[in-house]
C-alpha positions, 0 to 999 in steps of 0.5 A: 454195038447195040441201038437204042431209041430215045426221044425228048419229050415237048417239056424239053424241047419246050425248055430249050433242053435239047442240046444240053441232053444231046451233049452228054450222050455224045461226052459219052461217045454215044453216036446218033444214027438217026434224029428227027423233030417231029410233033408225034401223031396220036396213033404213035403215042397210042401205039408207044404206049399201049402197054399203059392203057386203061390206066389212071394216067393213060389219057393224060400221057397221050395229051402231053406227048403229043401237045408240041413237037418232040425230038426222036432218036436213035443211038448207038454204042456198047451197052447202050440201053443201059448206058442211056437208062443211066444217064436219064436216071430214075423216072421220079426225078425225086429219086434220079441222082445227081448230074442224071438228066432227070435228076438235074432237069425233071420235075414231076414222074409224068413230065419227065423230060425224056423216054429210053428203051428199056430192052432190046426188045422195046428197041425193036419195037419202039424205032419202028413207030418212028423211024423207017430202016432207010432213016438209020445211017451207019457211018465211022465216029472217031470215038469209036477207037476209044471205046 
């Protein structure tokens, strides 16, 4: 099994999106361990998003993802980071495919709807900014036998 973080950025929560994205990761047999809505700080944003900083859009990220409240998980399956990556779809949501959340829902490369980790190594560091261990519950999901 692997984990990785995903959270619904505020145009979603805004649109009324979150349960139509969290439906399609569990049609997967995608299980959430941990699930919070929370409005991010702007040091969670900074620190989330360090690696973009000084570039044109960095200011204008920060404004967004902080500007209404967010949905922020932890999910569970095999080969999960790429599972999620391809339920997403691409960043422009011009170039996502179809039936992907960003292909169906997005509309621009900046507010696209979503973020997920890349890498076990973004994993590693990204839950941490919002998550404590002790958030994280390990239970059995029927599912599970079928994957």
């Amino acid at each position: 099994m692997e984990r990785t973080f995903v959270y619904l950025k505020p145009n979603a929560v805004r649109r009324g999106l979150v349960g139509e994205i969290i439906k399609r990761f569990e049609q997967r047999g995608i299980k959430i361990v941990a699930l919070k809505l929370i409005w991010m700080s702007k040091q969670q944003a900074e620190k989330l998003y360090e690696m973009h900083k000084g570039k044109s859009f960095y200011n204008d990220l920060i404004d967004f993802v902080t500007g209404g409240p967010i949905v922020a998980m932890i999910v569970e399956a095999p080969r999960v980071i790429e599972m999620v990556r391809h339920i997403i779809g691409d960043t422009d949501p011009l170039k996502a495919g179809t039936g992907t959340i960003r292909g169906e829902f997005a509309l621009t490369i900046t507010k696209n709807l979503i973020h997920a980790s890349d890498s076990k190594e973004n994993f590693e560091r990204e839950y941490k900014i919002f998550f404590s261990d002790d958030e994280i519950i390990d239970y059995y999901l029927d599912v599970q036998d079928d994957i």
